[in-house]
VEXNUBA-631441 format. One line per 2 residues: number of its first residue (from 0); for each residue x, y, z of N, C-alpha, C. Coordinates in nm, 2 decimals, padded with zeros to 4 digits, always signed. Each point is the difference from the previous one (the first is absolute). Layout:
// residues N
NUM) X,Y,Z,X,Y,Z,X,Y,Z  ...
// end
This chain:
// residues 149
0) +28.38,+12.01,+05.02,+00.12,-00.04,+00.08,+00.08,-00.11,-00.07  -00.06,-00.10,-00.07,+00.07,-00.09,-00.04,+00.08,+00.02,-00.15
2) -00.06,+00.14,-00.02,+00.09,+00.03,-00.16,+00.15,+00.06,+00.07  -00.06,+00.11,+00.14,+00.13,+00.05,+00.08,+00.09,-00.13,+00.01
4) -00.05,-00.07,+00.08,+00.12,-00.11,+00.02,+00.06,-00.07,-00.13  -00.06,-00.03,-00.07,+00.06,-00.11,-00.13,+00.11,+00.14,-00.08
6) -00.05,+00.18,+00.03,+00.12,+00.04,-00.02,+00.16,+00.01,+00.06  -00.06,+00.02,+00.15,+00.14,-00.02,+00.09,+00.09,-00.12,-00.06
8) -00.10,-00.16,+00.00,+00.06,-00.07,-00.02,+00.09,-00.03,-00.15  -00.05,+00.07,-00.08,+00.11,+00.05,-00.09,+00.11,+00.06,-00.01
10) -00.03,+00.12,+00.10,+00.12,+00.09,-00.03,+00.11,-00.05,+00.14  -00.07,-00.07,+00.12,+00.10,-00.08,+00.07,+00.06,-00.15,-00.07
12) +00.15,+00.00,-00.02,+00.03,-00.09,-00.03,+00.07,-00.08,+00.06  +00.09,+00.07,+00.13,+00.00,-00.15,+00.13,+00.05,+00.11,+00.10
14) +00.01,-00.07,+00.09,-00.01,+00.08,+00.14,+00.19,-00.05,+00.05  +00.04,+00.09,+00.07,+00.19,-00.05,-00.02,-00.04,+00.09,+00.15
16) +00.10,-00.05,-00.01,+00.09,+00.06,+00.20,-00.05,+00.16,+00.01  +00.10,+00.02,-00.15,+00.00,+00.15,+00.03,-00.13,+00.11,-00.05
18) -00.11,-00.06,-00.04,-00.15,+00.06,+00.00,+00.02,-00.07,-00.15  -00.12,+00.09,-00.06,-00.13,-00.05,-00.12,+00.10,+00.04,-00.12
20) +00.01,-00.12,-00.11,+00.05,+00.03,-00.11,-00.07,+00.02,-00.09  -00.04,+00.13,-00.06,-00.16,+00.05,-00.10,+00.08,-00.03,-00.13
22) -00.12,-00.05,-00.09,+00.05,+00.02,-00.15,-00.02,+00.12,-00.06  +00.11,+00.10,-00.06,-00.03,+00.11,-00.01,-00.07,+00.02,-00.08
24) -00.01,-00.10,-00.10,-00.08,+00.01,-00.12,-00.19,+00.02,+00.03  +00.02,-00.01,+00.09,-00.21,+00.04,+00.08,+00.08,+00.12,+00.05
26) +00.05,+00.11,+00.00,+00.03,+00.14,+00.02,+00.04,+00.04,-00.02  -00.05,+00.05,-00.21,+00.09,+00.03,-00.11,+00.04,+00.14,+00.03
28) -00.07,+00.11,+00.13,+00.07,+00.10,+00.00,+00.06,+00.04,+00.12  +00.03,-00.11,+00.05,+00.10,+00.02,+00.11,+00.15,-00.05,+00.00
30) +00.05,+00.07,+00.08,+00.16,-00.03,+00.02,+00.00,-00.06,+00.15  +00.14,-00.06,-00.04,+00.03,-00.04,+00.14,+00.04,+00.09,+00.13
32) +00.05,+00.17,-00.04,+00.02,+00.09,+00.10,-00.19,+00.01,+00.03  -00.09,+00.09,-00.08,-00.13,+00.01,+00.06,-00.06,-00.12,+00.00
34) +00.02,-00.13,+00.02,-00.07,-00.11,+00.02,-00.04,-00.04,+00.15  -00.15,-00.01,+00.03,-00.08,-00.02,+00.11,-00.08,-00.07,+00.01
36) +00.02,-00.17,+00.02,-00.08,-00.07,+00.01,-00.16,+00.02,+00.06  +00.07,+00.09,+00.15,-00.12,-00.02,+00.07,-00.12,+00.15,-00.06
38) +00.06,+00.07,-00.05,-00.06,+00.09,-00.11,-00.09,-00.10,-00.08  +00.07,-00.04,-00.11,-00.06,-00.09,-00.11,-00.11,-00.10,+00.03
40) +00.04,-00.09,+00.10,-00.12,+00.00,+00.09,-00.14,+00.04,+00.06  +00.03,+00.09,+00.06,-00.06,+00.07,+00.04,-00.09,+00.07,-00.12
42) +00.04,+00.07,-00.09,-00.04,+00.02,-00.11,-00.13,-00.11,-00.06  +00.09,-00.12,+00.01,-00.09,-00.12,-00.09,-00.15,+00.02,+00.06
44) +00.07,-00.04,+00.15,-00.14,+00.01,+00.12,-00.06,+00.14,-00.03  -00.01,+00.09,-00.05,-00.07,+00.09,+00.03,-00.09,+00.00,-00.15
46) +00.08,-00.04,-00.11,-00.09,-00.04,-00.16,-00.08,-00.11,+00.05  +00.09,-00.09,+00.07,-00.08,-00.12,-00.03,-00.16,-00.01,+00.07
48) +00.01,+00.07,+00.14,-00.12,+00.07,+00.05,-00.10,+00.02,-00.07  +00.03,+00.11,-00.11,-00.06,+00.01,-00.07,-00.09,-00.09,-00.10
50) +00.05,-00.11,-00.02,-00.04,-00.15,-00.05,-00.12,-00.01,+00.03  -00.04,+00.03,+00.15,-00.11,-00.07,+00.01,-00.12,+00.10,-00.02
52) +00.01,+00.08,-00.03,-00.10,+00.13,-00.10,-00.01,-00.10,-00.16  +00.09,-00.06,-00.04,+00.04,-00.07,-00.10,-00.07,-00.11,+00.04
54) +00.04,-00.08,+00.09,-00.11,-00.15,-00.02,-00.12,+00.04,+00.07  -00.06,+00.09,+00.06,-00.14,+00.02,-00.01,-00.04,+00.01,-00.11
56) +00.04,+00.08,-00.13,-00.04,+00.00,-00.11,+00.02,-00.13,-00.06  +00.05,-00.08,+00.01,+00.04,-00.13,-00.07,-00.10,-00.07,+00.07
58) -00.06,+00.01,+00.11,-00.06,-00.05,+00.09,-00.17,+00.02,-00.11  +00.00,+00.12,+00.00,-00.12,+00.03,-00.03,-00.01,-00.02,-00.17
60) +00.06,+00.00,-00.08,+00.07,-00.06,-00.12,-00.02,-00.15,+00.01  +00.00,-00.07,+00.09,-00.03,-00.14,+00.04,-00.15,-00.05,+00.00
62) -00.01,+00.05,+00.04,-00.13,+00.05,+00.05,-00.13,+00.01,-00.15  +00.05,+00.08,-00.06,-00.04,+00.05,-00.14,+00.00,-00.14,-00.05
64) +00.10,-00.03,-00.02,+00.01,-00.13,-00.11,-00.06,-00.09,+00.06  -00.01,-00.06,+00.12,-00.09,-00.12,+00.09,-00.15,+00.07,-00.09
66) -00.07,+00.12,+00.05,-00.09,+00.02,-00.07,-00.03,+00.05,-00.17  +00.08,+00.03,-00.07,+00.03,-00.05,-00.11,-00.01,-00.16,-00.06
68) +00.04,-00.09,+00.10,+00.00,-00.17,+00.00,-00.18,-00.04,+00.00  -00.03,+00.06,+00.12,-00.10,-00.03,+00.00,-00.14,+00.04,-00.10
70) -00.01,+00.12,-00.03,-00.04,+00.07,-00.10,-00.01,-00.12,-00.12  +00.13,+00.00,-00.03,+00.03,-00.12,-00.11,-00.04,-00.09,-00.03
72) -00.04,-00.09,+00.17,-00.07,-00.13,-00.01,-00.16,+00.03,-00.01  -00.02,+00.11,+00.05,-00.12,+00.00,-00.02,-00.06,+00.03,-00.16
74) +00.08,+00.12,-00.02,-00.04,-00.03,-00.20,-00.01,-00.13,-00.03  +00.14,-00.05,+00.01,-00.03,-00.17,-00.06,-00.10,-00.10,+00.07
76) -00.04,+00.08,+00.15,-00.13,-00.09,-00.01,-00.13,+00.02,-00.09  -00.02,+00.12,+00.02,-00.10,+00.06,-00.11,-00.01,-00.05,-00.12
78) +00.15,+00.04,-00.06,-00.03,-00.05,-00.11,-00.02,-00.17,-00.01  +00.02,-00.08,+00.04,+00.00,-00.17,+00.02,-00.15,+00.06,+00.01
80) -00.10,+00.03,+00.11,-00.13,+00.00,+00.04,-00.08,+00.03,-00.17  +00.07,+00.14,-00.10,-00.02,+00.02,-00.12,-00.01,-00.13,-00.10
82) +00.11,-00.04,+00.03,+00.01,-00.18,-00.08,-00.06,-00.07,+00.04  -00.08,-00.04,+00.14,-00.10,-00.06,+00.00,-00.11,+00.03,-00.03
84) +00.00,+00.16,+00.03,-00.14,+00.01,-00.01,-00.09,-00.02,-00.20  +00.18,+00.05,-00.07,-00.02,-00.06,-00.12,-00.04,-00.15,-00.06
86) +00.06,-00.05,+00.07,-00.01,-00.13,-00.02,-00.14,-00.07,+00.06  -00.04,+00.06,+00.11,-00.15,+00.00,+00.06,-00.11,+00.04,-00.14
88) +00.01,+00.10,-00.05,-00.07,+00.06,-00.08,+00.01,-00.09,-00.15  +00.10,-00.06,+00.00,+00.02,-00.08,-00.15,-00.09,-00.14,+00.06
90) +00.02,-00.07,+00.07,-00.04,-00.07,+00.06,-00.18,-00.04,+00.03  -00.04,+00.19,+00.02,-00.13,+00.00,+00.01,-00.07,+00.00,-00.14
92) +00.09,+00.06,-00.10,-00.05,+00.01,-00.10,-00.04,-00.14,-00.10  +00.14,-00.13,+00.04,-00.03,-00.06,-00.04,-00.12,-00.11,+00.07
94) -00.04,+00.01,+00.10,-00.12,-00.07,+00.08,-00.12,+00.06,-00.03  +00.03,+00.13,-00.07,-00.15,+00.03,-00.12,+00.01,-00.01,-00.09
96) +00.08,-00.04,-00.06,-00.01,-00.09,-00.14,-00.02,-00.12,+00.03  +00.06,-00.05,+00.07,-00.12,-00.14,+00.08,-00.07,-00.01,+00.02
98) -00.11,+00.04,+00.09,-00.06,+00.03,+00.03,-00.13,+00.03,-00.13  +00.02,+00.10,-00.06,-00.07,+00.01,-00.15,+00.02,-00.14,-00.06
100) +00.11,-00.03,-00.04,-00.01,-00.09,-00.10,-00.11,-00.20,+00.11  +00.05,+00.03,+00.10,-00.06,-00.10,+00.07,-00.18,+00.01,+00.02
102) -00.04,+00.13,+00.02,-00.13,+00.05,-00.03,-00.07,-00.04,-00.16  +00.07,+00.01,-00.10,-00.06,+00.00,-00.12,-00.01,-00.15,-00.04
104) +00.11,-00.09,+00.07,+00.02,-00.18,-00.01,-00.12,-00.06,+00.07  -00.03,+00.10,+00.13,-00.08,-00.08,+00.09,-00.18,+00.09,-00.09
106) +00.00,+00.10,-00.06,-00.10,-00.04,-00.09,-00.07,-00.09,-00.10  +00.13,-00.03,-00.07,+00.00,-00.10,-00.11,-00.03,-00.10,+00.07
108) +00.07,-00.02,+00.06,-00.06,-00.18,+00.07,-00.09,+00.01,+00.08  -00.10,+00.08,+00.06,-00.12,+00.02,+00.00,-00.07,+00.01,-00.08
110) +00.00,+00.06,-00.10,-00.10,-00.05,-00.15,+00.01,-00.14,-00.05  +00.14,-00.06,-00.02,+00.01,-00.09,-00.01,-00.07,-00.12,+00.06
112) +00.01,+00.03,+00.15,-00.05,-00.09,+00.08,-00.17,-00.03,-00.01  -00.02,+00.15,-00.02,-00.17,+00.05,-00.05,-00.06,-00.08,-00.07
114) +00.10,-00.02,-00.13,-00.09,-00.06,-00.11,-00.02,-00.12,-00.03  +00.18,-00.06,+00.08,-00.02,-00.14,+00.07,-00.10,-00.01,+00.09
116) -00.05,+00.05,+00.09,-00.13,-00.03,+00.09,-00.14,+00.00,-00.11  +00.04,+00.08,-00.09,-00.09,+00.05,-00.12,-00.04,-00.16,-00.02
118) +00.09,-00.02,-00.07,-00.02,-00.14,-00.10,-00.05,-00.10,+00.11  +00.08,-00.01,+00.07,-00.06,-00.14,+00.16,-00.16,+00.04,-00.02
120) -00.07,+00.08,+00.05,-00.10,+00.04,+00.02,-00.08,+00.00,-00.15  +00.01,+00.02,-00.12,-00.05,-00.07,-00.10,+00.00,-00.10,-00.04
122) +00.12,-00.07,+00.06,+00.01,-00.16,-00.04,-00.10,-00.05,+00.10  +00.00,+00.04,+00.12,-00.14,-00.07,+00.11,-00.08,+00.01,-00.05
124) -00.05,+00.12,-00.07,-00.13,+00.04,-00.05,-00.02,-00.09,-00.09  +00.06,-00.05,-00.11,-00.01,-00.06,-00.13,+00.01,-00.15,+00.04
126) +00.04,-00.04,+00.09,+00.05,-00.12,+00.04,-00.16,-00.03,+00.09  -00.08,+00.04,+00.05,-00.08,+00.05,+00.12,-00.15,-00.07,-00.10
128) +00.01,+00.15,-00.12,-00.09,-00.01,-00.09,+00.00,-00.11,-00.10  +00.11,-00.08,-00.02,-00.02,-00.09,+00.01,-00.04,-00.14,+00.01
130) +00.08,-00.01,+00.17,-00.12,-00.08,+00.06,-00.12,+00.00,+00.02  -00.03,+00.10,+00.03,-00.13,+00.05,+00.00,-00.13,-00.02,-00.06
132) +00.05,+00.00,-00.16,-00.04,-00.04,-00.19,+00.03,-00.15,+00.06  +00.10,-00.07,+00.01,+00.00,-00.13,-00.05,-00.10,-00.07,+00.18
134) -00.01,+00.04,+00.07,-00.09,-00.05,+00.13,-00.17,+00.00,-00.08  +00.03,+00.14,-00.06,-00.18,+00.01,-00.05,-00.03,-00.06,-00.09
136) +00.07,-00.04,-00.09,-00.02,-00.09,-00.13,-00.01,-00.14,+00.05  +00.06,-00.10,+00.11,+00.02,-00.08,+00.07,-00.15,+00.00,+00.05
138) -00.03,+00.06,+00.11,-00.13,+00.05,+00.01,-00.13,-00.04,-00.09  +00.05,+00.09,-00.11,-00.11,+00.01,-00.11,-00.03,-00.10,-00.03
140) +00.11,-00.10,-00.04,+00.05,-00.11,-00.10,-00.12,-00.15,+00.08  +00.04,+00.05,+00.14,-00.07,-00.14,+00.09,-00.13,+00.05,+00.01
142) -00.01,+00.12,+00.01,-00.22,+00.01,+00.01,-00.06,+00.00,-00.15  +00.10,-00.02,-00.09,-00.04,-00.06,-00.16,-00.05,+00.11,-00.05
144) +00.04,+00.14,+00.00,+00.00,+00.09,-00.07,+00.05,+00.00,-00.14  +00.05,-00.05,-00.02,+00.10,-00.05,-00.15,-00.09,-00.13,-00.06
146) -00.06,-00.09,+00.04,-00.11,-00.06,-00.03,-00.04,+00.03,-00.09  -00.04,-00.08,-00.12,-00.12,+00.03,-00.13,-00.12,-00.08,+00.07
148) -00.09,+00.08,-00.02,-00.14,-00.01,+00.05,-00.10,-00.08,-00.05
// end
């Protein structure tokens, strides 16, 4: 209806005493002896009727593209969920390379620590046996075992 009207309102160009002054140029095949407004009219209204067979398709054509829109966002969600889930997967990969490399450090310095405990525990021993030697000789020394007889 509103294309009907925005046509009238073209082909009317002002309203006078004596009726409607049409531009004839919107009724390249009419004359002024067979000229019929309310014909022409009438006519419009009966195409323009027809219109709305026309915007139900437009309607439904509307329609399409809303879901077409949405479609859309969803690929690009998908795909974003792709890029994360890539980025997830680079991510994982690098936390086992960490992971490995942090496993093989925390061996080393377990051995390390090992042999450090190694040595402490030799030096007690040596340090131990030691005393031990210099108590017994001390010992010996006073019950006059070293004594010439």
């Amino acid at each position: 209806e509103a294309v009907y009207q925005r046509r009238v309102r073209k082909a009317v160009v002002s309203t006078q005493s004596t009726g409607l002054i049409i531009r004839l140029a919107t009724f390249p095949h009419s004359s002024l002896q067979n000229f019929s407004p309310r014909k022409k009219l009438s006519n419009w209204q009966v195409q323009f009727n027809k219109t709305r067979e026309v915007d139900n398709m437009a309607e439904l054509h509307g329609q399409v593209e809303d879901v077409k829109g949405v479609m859309n966002q969803n690929i690009e969600k998908i795909l974003e969920r792709g890029e994360n889930l890539e980025q997830l997967q680079q991510r994982t990969t690098e936390l086992n390379l960490n992971a490995d490399r942090f496993q093989s450090q925390a061996v080393r310095l377990r051995r390390k620590l090992w042999w450090q405990n190694q040595k402490v525990v030799i030096s007690l021993v040596v340090v131990s046996l030691l005393i031990v030697g210099i108590v017994t000789l001390i010992i010996c020394w006073q019950e006059g075992v070293f004594k010439k007889k």
